[in-house]
N, C-alpha and C positions, 0 to 999 in steps of 0.2 A: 573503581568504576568497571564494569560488567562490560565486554560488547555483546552483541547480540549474534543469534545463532549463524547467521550470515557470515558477518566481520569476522568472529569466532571461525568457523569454516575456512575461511582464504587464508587467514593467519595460518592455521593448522597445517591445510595443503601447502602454503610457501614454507614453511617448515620441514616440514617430509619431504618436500622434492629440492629446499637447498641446505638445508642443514643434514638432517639424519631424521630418517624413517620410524619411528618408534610408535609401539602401540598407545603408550597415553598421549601422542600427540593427534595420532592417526583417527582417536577415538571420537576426538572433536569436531572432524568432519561429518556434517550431519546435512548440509542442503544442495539439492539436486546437482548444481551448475559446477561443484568442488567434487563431489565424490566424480561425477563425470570427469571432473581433468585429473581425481586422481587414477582414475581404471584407466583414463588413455595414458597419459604420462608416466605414470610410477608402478601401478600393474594394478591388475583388475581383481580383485578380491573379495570373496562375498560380503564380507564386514562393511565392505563401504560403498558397494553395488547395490545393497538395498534401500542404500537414501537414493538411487536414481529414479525419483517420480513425478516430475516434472513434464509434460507432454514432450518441449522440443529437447529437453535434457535427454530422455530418454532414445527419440528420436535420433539423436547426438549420439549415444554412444552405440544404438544398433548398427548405424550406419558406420561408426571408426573403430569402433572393439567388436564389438562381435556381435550377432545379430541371437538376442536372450529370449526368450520368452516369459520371462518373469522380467522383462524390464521393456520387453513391446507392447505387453499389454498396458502400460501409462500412456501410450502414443494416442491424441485424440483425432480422430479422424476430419481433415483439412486445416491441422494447425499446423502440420508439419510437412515438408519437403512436395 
């Protein structure tokens, strides 16, 4: 049985931040809300900064990692903050 790209995603992230970091796990992080917790939690890296496209994800990580412009522009105006 498959999870899906979500399930798949958190698995991934709690992986890399308690087990070990590695690129075939890292690689499975694919949706907004995980790539977000990994660029704040475990470091910010383009590889996994371009699944942040989610308005308030985006939103999320302008505001606690760095404020991007390839990651502002998802921000839709009066969904977020």
């Amino acid at each position: 049985m498959w999870l899906d790209p979500k399930e798949m995603s958190e698995w991934a992230y709690r992986y890399c931040k308690d087990v070990k970091d590695i690129p075939e796990r890292r690689e499975l992080i694919t949706t907004s809300k995980w790539a977000y917790n990994y660029c704040k939690e475990i470091g910010d890296i383009p590889e996994i900064r371009k699944y942040i496209t989610g308005s308030y994800w985006a939103y999320c990580y302008c505001r606690d990692v760095k404020d991007r412009h390839e990651v502002r522009k998802y921000i839709k105006e009066g969904e977020c903050g």
